[in-house]
mmCIF file of the N, C-alpha and C atoms, coordinates in Angstrom:
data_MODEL
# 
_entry.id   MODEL 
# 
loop_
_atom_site.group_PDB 
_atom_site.id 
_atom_site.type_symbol 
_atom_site.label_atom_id 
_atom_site.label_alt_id 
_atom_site.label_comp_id 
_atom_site.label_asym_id 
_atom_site.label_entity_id 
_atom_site.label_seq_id 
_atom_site.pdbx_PDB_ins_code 
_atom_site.Cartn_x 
_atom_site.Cartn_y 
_atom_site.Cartn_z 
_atom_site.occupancy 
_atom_site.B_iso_or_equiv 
_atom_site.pdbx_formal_charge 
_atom_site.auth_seq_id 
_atom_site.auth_comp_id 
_atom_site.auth_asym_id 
_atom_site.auth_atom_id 
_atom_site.pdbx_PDB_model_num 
ATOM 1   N N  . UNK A 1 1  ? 9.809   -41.963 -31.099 1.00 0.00 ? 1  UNK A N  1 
ATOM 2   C CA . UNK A 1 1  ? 9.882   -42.780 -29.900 1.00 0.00 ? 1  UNK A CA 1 
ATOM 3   C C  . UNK A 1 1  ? 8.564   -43.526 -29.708 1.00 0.00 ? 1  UNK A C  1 
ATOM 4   N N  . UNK A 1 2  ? 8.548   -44.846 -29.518 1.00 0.00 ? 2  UNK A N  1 
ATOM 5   C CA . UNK A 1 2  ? 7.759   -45.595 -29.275 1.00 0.00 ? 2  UNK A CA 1 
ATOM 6   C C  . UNK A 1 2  ? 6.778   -45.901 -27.593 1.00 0.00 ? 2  UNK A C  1 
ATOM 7   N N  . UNK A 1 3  ? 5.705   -45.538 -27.614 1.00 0.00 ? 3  UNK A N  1 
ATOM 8   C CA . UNK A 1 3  ? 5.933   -45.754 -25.950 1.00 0.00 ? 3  UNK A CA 1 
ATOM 9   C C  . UNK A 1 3  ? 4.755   -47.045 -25.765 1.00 0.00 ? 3  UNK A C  1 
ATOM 10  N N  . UNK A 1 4  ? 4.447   -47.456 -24.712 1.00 0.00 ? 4  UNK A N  1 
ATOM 11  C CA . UNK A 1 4  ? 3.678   -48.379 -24.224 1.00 0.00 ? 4  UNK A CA 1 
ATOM 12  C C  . UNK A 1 4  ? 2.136   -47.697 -24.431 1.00 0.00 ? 4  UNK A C  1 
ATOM 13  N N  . UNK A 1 5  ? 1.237   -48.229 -24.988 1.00 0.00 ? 5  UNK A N  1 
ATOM 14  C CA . UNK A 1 5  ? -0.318  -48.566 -25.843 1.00 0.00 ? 5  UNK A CA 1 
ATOM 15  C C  . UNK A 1 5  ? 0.078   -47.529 -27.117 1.00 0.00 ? 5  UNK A C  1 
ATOM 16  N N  . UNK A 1 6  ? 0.654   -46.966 -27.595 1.00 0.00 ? 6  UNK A N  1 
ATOM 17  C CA . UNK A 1 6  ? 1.188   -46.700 -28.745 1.00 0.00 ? 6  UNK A CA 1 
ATOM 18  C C  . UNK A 1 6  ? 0.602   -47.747 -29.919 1.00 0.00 ? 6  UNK A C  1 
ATOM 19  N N  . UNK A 1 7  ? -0.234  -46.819 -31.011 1.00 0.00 ? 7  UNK A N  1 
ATOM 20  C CA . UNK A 1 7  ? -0.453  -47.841 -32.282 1.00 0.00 ? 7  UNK A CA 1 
ATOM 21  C C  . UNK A 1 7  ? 0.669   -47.809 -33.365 1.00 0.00 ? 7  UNK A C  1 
ATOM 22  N N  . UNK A 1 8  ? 1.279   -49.201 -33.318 1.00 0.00 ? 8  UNK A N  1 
ATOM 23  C CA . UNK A 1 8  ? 2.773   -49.203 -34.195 1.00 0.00 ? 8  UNK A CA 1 
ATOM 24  C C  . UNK A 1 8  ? 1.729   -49.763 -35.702 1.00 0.00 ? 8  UNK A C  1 
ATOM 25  N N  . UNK A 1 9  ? 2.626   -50.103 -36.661 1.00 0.00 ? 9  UNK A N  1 
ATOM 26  C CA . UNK A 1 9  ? 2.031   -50.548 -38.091 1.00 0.00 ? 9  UNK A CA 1 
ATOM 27  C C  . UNK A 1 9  ? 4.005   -51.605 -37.919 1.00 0.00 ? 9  UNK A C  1 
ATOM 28  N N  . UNK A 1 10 ? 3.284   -52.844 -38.359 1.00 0.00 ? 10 UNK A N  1 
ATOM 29  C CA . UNK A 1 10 ? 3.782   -53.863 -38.438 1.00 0.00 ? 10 UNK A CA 1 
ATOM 30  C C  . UNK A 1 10 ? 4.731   -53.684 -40.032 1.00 0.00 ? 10 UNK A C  1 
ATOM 31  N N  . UNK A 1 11 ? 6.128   -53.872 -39.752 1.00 0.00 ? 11 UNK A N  1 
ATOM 32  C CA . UNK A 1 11 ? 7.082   -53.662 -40.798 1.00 0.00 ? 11 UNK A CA 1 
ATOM 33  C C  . UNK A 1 11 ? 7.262   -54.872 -41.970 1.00 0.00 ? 11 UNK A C  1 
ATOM 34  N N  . UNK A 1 12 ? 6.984   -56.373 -41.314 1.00 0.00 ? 12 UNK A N  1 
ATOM 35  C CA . UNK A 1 12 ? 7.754   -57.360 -42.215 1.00 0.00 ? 12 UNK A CA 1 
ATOM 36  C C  . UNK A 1 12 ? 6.672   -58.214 -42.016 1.00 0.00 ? 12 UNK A C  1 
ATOM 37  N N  . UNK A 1 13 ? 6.269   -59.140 -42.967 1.00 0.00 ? 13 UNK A N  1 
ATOM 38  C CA . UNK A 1 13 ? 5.187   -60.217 -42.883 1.00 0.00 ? 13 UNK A CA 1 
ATOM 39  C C  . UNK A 1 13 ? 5.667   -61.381 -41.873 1.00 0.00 ? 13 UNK A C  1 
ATOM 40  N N  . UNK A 1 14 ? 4.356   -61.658 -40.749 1.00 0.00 ? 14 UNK A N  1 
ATOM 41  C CA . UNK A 1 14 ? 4.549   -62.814 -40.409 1.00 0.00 ? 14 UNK A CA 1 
ATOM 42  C C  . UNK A 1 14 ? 3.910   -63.879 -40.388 1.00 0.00 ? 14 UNK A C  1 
ATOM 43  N N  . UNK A 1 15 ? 3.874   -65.196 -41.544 1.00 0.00 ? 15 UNK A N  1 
ATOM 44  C CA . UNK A 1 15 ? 3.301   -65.718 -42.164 1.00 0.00 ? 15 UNK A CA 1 
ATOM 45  C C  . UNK A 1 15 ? 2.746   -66.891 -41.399 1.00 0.00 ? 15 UNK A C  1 
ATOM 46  N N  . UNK A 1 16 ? 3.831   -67.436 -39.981 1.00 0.00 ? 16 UNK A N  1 
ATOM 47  C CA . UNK A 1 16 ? 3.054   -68.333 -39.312 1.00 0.00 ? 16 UNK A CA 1 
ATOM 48  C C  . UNK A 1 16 ? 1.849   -68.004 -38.416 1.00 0.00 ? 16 UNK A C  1 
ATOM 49  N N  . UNK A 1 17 ? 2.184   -66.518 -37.789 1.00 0.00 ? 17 UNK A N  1 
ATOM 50  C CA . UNK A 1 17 ? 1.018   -65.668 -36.722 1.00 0.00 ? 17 UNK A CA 1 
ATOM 51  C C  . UNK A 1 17 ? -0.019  -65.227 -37.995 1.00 0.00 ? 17 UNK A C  1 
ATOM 52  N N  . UNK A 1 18 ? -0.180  -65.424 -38.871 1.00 0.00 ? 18 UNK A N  1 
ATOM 53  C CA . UNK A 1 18 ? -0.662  -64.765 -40.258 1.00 0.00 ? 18 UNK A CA 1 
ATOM 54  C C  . UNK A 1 18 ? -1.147  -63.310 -39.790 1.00 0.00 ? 18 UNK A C  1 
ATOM 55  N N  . UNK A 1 19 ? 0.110   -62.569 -39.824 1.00 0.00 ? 19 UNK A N  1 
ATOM 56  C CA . UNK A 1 19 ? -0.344  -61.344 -39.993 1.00 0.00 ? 19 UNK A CA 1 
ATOM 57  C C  . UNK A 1 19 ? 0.786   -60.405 -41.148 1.00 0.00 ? 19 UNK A C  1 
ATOM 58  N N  . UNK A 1 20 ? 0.008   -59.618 -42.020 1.00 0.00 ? 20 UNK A N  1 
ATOM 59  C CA . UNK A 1 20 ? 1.087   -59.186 -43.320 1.00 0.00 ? 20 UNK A CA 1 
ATOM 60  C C  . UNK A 1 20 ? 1.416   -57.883 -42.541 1.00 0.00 ? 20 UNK A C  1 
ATOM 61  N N  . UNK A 1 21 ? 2.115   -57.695 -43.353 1.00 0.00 ? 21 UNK A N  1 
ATOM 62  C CA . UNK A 1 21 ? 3.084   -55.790 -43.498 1.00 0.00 ? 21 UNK A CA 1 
ATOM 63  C C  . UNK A 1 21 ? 2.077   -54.945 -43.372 1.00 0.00 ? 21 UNK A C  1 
ATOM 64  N N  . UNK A 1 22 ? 2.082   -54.354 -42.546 1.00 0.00 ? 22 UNK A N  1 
ATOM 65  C CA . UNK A 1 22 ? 0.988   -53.014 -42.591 1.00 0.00 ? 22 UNK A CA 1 
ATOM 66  C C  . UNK A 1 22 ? -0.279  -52.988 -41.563 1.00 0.00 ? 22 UNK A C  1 
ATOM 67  N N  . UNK A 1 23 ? 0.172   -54.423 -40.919 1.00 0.00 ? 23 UNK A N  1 
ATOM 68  C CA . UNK A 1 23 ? -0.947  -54.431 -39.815 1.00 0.00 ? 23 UNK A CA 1 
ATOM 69  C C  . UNK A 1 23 ? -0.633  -53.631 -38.744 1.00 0.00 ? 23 UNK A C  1 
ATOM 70  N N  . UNK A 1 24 ? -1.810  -53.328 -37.990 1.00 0.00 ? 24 UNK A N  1 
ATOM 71  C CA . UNK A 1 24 ? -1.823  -52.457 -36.734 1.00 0.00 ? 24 UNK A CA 1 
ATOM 72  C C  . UNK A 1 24 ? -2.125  -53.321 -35.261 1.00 0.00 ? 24 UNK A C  1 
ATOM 73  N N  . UNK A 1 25 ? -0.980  -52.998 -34.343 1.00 0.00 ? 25 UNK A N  1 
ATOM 74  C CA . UNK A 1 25 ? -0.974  -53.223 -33.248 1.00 0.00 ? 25 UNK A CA 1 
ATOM 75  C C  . UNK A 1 25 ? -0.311  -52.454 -32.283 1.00 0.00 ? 25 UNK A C  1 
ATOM 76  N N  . UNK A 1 26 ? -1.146  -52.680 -31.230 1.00 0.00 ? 26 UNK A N  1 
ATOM 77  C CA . UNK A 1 26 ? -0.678  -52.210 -29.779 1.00 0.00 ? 26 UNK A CA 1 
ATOM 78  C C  . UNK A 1 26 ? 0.404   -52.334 -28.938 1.00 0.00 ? 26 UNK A C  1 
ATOM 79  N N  . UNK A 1 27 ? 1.103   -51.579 -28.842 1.00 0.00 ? 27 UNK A N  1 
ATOM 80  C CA . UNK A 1 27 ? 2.390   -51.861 -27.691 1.00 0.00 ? 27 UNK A CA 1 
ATOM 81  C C  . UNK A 1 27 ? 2.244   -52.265 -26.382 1.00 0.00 ? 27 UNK A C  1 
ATOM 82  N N  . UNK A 1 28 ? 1.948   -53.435 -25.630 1.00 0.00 ? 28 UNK A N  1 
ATOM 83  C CA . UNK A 1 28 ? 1.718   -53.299 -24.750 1.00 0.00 ? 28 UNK A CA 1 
ATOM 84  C C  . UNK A 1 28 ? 3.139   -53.574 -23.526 1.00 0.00 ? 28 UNK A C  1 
ATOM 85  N N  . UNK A 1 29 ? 4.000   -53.317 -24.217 1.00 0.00 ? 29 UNK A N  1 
ATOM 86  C CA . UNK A 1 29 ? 5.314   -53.741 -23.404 1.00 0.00 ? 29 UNK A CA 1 
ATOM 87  C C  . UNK A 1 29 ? 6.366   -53.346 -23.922 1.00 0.00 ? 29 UNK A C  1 
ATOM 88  N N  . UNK A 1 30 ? 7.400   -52.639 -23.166 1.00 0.00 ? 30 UNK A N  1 
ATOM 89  C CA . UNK A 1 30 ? 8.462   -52.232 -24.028 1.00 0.00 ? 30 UNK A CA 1 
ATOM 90  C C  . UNK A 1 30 ? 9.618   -53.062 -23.472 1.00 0.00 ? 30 UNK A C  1 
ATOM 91  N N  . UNK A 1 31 ? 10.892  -53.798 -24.124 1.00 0.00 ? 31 UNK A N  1 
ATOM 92  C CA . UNK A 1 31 ? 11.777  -54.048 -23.292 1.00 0.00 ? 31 UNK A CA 1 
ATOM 93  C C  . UNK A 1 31 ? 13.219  -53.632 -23.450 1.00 0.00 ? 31 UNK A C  1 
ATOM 94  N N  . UNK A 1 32 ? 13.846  -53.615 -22.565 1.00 0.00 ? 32 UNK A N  1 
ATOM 95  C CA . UNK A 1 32 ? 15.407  -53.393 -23.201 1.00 0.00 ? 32 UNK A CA 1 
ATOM 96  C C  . UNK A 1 32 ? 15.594  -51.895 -23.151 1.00 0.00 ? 32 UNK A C  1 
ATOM 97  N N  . UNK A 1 33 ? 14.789  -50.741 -22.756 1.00 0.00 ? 33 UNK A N  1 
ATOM 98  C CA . UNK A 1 33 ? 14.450  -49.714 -23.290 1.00 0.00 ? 33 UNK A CA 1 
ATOM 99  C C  . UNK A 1 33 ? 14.585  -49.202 -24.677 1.00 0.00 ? 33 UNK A C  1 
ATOM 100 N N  . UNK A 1 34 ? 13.327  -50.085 -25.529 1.00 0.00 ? 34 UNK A N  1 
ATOM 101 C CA . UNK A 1 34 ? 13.091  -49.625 -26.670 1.00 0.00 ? 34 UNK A CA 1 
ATOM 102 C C  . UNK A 1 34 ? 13.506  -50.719 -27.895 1.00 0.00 ? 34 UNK A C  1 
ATOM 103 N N  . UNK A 1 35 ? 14.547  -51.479 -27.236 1.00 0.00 ? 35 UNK A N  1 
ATOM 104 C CA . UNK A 1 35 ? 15.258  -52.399 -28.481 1.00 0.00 ? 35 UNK A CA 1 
ATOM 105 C C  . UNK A 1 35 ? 14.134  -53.303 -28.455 1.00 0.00 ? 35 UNK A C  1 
ATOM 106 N N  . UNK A 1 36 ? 13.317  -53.784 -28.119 1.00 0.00 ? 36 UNK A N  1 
ATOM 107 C CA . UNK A 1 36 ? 11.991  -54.797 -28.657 1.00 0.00 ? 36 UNK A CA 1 
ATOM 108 C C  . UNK A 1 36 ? 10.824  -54.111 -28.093 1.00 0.00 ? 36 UNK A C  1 
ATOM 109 N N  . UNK A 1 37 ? 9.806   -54.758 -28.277 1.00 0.00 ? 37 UNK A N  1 
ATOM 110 C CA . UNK A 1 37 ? 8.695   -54.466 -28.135 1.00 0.00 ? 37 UNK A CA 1 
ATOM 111 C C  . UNK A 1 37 ? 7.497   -55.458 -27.765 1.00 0.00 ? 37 UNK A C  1 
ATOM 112 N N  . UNK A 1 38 ? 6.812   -55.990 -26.878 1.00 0.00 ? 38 UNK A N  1 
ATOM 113 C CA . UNK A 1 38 ? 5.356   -56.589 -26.783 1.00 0.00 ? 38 UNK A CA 1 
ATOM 114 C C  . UNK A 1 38 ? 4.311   -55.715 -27.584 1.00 0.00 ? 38 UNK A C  1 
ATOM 115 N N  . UNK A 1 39 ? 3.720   -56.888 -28.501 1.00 0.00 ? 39 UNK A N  1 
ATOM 116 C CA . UNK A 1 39 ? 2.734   -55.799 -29.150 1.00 0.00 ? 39 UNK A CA 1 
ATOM 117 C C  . UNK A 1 39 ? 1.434   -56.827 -29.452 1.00 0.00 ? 39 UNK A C  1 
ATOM 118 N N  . UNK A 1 40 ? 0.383   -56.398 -29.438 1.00 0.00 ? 40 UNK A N  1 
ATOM 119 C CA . UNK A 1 40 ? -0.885  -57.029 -29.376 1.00 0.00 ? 40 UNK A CA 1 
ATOM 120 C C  . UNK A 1 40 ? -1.593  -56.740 -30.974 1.00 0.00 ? 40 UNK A C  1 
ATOM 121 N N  . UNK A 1 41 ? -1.776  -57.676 -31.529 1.00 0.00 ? 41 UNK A N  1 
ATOM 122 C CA . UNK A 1 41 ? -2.403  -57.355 -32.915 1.00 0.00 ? 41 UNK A CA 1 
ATOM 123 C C  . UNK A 1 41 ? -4.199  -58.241 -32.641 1.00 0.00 ? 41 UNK A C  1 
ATOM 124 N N  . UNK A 1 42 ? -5.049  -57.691 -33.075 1.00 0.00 ? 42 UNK A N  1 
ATOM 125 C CA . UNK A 1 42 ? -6.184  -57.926 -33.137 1.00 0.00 ? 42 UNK A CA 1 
ATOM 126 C C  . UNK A 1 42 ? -7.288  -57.457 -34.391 1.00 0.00 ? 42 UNK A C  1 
ATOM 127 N N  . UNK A 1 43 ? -8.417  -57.984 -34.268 1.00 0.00 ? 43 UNK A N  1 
ATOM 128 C CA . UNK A 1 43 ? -8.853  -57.805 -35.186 1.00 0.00 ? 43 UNK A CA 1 
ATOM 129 C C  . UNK A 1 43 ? -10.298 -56.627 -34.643 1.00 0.00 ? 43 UNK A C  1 
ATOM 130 N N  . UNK A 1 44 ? -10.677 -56.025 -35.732 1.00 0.00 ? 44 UNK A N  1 
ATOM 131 C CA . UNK A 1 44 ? -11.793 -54.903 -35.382 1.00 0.00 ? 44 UNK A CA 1 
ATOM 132 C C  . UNK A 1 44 ? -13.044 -54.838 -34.435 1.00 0.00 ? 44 UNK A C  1 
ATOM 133 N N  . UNK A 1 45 ? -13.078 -56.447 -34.343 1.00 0.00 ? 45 UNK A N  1 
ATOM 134 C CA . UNK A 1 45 ? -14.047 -56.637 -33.407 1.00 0.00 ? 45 UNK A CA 1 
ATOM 135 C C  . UNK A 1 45 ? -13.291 -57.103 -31.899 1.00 0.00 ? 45 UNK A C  1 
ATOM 136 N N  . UNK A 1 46 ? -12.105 -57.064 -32.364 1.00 0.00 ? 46 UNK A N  1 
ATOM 137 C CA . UNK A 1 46 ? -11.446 -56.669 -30.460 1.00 0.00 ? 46 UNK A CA 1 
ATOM 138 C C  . UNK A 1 46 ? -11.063 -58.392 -30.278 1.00 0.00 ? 46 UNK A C  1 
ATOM 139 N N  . UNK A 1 47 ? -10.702 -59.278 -30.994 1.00 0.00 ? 47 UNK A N  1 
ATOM 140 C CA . UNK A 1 47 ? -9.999  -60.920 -30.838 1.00 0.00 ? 47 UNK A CA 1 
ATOM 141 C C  . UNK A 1 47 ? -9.116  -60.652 -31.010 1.00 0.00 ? 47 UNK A C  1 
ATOM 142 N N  . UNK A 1 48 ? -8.296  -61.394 -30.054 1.00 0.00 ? 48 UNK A N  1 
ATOM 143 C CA . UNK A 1 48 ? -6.721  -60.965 -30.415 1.00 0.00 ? 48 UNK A CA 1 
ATOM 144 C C  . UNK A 1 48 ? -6.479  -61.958 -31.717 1.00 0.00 ? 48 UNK A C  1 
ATOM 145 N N  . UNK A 1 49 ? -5.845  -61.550 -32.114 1.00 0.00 ? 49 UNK A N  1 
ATOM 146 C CA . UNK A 1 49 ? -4.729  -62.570 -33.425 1.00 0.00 ? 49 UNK A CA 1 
ATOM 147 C C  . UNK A 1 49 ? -3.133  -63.174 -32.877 1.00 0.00 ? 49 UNK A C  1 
ATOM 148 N N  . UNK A 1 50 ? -2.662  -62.092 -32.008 1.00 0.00 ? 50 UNK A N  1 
ATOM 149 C CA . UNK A 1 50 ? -1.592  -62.848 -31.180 1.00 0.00 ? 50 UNK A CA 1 
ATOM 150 C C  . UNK A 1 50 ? -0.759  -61.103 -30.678 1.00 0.00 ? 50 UNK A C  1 
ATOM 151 N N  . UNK A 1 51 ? -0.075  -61.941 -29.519 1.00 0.00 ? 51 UNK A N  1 
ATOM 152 C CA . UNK A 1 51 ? 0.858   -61.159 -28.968 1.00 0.00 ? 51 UNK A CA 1 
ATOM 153 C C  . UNK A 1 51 ? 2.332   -61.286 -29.324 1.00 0.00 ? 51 UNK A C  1 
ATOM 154 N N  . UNK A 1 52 ? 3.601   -60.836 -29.926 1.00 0.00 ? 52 UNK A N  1 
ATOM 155 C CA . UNK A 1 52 ? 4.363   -60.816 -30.352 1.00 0.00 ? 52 UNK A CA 1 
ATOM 156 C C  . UNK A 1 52 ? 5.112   -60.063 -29.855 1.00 0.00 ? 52 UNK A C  1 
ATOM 157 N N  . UNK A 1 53 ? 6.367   -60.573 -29.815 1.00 0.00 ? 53 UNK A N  1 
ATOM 158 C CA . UNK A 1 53 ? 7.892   -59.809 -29.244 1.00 0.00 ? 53 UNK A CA 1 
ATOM 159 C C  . UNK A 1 53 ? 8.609   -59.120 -30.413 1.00 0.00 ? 53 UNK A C  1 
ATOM 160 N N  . UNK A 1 54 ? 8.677   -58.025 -31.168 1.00 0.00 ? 54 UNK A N  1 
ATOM 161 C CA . UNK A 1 54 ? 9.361   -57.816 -31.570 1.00 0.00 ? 54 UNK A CA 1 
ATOM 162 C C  . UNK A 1 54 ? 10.607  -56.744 -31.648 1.00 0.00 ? 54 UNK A C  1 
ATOM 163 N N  . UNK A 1 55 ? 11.391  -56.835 -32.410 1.00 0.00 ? 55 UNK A N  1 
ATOM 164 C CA . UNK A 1 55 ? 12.767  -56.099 -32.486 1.00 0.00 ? 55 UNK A CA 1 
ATOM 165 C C  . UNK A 1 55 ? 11.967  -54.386 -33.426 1.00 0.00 ? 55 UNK A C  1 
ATOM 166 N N  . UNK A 1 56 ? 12.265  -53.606 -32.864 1.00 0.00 ? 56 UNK A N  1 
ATOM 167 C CA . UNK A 1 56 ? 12.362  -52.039 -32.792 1.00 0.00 ? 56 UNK A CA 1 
ATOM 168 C C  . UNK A 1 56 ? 12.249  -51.757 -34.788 1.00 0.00 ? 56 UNK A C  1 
ATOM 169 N N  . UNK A 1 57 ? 13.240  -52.438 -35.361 1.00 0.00 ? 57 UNK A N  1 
ATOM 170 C CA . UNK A 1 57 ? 13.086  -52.839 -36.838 1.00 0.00 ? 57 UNK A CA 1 
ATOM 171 C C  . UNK A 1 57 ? 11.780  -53.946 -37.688 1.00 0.00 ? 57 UNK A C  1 
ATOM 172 N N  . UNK A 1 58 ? 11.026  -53.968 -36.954 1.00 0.00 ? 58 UNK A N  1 
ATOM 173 C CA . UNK A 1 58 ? 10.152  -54.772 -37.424 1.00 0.00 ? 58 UNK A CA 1 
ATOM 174 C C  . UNK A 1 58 ? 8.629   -53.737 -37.791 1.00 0.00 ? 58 UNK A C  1 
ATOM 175 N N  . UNK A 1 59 ? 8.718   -52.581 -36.902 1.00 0.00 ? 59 UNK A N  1 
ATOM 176 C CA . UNK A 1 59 ? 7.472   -52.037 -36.242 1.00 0.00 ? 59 UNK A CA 1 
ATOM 177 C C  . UNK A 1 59 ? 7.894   -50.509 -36.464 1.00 0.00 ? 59 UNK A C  1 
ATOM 178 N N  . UNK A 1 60 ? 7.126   -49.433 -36.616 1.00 0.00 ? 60 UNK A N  1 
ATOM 179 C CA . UNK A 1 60 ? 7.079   -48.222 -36.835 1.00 0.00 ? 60 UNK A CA 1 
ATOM 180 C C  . UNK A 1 60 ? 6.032   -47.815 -36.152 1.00 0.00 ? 60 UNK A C  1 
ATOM 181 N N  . UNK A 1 61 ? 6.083   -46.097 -35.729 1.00 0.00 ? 61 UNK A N  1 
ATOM 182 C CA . UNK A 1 61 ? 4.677   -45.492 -35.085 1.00 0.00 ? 61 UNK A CA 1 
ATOM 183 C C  . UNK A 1 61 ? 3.804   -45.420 -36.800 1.00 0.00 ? 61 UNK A C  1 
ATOM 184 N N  . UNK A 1 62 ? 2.005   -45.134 -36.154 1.00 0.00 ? 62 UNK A N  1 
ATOM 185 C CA . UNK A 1 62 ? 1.761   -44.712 -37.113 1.00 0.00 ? 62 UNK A CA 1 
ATOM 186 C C  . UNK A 1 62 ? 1.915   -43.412 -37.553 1.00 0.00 ? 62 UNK A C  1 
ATOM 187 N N  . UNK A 1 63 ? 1.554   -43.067 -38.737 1.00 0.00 ? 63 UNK A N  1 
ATOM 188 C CA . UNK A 1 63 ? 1.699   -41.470 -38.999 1.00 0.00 ? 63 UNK A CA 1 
ATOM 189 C C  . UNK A 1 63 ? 0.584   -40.994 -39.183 1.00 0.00 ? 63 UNK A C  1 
ATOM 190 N N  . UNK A 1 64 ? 0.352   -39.607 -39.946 1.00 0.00 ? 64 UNK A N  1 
ATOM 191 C CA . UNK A 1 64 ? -1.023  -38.720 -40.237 1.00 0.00 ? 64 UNK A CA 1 
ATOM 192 C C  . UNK A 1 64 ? -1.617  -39.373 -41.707 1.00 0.00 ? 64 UNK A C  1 
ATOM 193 N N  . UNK A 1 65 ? -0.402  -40.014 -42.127 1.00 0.00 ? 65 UNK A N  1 
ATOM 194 C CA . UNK A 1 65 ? -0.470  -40.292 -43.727 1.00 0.00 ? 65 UNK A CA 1 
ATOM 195 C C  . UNK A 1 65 ? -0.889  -41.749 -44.031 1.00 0.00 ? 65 UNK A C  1 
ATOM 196 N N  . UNK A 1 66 ? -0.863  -42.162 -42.579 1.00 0.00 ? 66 UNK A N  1 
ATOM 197 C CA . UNK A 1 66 ? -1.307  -44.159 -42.557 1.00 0.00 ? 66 UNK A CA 1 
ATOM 198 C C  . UNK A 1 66 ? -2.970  -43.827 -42.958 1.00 0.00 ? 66 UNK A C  1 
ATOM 199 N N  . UNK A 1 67 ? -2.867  -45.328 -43.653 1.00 0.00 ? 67 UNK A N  1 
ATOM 200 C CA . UNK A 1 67 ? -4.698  -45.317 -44.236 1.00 0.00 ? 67 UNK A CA 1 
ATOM 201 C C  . UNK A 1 67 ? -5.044  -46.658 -44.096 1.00 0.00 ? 67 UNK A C  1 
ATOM 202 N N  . UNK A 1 68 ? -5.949  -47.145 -42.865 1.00 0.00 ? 68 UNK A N  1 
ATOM 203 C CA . UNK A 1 68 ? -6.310  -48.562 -42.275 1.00 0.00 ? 68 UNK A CA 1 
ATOM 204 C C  . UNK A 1 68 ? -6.628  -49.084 -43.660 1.00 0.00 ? 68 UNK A C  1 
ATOM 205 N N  . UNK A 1 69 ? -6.509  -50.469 -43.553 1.00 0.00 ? 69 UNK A N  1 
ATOM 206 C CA . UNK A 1 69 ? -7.035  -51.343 -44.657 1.00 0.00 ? 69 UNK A CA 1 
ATOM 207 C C  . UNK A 1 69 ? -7.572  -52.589 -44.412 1.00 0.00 ? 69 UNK A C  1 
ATOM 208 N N  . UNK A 1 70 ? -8.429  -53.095 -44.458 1.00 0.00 ? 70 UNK A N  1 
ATOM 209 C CA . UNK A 1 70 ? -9.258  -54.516 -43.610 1.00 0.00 ? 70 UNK A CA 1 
ATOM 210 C C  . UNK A 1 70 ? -9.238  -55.400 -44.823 1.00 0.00 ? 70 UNK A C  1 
ATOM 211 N N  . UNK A 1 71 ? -8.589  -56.828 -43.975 1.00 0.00 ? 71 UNK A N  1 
ATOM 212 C CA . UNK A 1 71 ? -8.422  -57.985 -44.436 1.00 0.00 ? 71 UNK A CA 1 
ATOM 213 C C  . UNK A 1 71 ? -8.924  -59.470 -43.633 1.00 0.00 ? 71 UNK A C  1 
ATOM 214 N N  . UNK A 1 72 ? -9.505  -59.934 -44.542 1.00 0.00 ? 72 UNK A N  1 
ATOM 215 C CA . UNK A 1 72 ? -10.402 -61.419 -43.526 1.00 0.00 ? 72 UNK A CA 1 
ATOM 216 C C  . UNK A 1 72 ? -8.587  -62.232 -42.673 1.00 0.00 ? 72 UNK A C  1 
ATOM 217 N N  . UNK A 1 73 ? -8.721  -62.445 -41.461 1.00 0.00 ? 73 UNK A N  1 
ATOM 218 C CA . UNK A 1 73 ? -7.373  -62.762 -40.627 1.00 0.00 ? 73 UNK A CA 1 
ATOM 219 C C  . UNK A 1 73 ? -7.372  -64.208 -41.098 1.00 0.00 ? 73 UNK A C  1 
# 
C-alpha cells in the first residue's frame, strides 16, 4: 500500500519530463483512493524535476533491496 510522502521508484520511462525507470519520488497526493498518484521527483540537491500524476502501474514502493543510482537530470 502506497501512502502519501511515501518514496515510490518510478516504473516506465518518461522521456518528455526526462526522467528514466528507476527514479525516486515522493508521493505527495493520492487520488481515487490509490488508483493514481501525485508524485514529486527531484534531484539530490532538493530542485524539483517535476510533479506528475500517475496511474498506480507506473510506480512501486521502494524495497530493502532498492540501490539509489545518480544520473546528471
Amino acid at each position: 500500500m502506497i501512502c502519501e510522502l511515501d518514496t515510490v521508484i518510478l516504473l516506465k520511462d518518461r522521456p518528455l519530463e526526462n526522467l528514466v525507470k528507476g527514479g525516486m519520488g515522493a508521493v505527495a497526493m493520492i487520488h481515487d483512493g490509490g488508483k493514481a498518484f501525485e508524485v514529486e521527483f527531484v534531484t539530490l540537491a532538493g530542485d524539483t524535476l517535476g510533479v506528475l500524476t500517475l496511474t498506480a502501474d507506473e510506480i512501486r514502493p521502494i524495497s530493502a533491496r532498492d540501490v539509489p543510482h545518480v544520473r546528471v537530470a
